[in-house]
N, C-alpha and C positions, 0 to 999 in steps of 0.2 A: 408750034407746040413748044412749050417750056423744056426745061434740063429737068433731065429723070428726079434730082436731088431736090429738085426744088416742088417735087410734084405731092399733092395733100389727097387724102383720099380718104370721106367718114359715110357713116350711115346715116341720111338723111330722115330713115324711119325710125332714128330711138328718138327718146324723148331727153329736154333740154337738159336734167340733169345730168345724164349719161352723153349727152353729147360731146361734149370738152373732152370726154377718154377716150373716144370713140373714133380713131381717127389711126389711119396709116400713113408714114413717110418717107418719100425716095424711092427705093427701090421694092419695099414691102408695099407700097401705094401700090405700085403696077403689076404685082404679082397676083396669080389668077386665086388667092383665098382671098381678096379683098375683090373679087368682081361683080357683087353689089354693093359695093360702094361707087358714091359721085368723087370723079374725079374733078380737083380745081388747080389750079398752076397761080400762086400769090404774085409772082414774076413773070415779067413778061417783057422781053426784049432788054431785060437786066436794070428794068424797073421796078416798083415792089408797087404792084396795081390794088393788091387788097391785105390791108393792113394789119386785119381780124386773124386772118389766116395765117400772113407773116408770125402773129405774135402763138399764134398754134405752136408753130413749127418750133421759133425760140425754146418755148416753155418744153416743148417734149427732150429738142436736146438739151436744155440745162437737167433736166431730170433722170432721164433716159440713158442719155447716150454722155454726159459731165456726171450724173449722179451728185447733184450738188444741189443746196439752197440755196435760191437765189437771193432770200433776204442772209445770207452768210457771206455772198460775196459780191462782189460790186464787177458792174457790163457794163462796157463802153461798146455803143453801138454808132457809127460814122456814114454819114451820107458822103458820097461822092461827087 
């Protein structure tokens, strides 16, 4: 199983436009008002197995949890 933080969690019943908002992360993923939602884990053994998802997660914390534009500011993201 992945780390709690790295864990995604959406409604697979809305449709595509609502999809991309529809989603829960980390610790709100595994909380019981998200439990019909599918759980996915983008990491896996501290690899980034799904890259769709990775860029989910990005996008909620630059918005969410930085409250920032990302066309305002410039991310450097670094593989190991």
């Amino acid at each position: 199983m992945g780390s709690q933080s790295s864990a995604l969690r959406w409604n697979a019943n809305t449709s595509s436009r609502i999809e991309d908002l529809d989603f829960y992360i980390g610790d709100e993923a595994l909380s019981p008002s998200a439990a019909n939602y599918a759980v996915k884990y983008p990491i896996r053994h501290g690899i980034v197995e799904d890259w769709d998802l990775m860029e989910r997660f990005w996008e909620q914390c630059i918005f969410k949890y930085l409250r920032a534009e990302p066309e305002d500011h410039y991310f450097l993201l670094l593989k190991s």
